[in-house]
PALOPA-654409 format. One record per residue: x, y, z of N, C-alpha, C in turn. Coordinates in steps of 0.05 Angstrom, whole numbers, plus 5000, padded with zeros to 4 digits. Last residue first. Layout:
! PALOPA-654409
XYZXYZXYZ;...
END
This chain:
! PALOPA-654409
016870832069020271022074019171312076;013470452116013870622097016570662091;017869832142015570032141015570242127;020769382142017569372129015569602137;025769432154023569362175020769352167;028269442102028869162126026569082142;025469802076025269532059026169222090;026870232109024870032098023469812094;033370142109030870122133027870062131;033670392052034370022064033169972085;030870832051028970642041031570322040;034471162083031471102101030570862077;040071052054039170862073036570812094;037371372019038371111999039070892031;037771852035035371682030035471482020;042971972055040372002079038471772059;044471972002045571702013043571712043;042272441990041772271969041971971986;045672832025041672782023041272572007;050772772010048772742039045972582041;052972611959051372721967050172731994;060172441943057472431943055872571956;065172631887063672661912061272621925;067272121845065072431847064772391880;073671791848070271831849069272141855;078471831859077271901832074472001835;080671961911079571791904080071981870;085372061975085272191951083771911945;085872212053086272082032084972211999;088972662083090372532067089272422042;083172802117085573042096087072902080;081972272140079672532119082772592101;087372272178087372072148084472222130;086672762207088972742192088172552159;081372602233081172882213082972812193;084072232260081372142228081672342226;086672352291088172182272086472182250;083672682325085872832311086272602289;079572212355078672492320080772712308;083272002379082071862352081972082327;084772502408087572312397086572162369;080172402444081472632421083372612409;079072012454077372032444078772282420;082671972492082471802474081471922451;081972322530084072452510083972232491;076872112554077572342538079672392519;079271712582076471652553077571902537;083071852614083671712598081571712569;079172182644080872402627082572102611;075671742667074871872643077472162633;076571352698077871352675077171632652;074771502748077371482751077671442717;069071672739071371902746073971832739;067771202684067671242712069171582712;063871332622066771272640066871372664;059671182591059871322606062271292612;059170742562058670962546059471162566;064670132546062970442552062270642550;068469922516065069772517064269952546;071670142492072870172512069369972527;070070092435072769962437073169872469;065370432439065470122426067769952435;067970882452065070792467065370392466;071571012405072170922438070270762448;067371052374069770802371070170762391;063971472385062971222383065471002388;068171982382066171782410065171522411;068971912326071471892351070371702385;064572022309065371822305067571782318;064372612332062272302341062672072333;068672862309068172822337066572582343;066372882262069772652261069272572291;062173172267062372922253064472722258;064473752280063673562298062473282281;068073832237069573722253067173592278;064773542177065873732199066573572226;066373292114066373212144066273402164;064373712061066673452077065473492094;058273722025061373842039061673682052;060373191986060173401996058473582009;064672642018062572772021062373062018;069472272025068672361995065072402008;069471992088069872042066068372062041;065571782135065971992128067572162107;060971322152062871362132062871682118;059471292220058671352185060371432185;057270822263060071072255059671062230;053170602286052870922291054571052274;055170022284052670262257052870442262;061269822285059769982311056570102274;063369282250063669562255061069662268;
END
């Protein structure tokens, strides 16, 4: 899986819509192995792209857990100190 695309379920507050958007971008980006798209493909990239972040908003909305909601800021720092610990530098 692409690292840029964070895991956007059970967060509070949920997902905004430009969140779903960049992870929409990224997939394509990843899927279509470009970041740019020529003239001739890009209303293809595009509506890709929006077709993705309609379907993930949809499955966000659907799915259901038990678990507590998690924290933004908590999981921000629970991955600056895995970067840490990876690259050996402060957190």
């Amino acid at each position: 899986m692409c690292r840029n695309i964070r895991t956007l379920h059970n967060f509070e507050p949920p997902a905004t819509s430009d969140e779903v958007q960049a992870a929409a971008l990224q997939y394509v980006r990843k899927v279509s192995g470009m970041t740019k798209p020529s003239a001739a493909n890009a209303s293809a990239f595009e509506a890709a792209v929006a077709e993705v972040a309609h379907i993930t908003q949809h499955l966000l909305d659907d799915l259901v857990t038990q678990a507590a909601p998690r924290d933004r800021e908590v999981e921000a720092a629970k991955a600056r100190a895995r970067s840490a610990v990876r690259y050996g530098t402060p957190a």
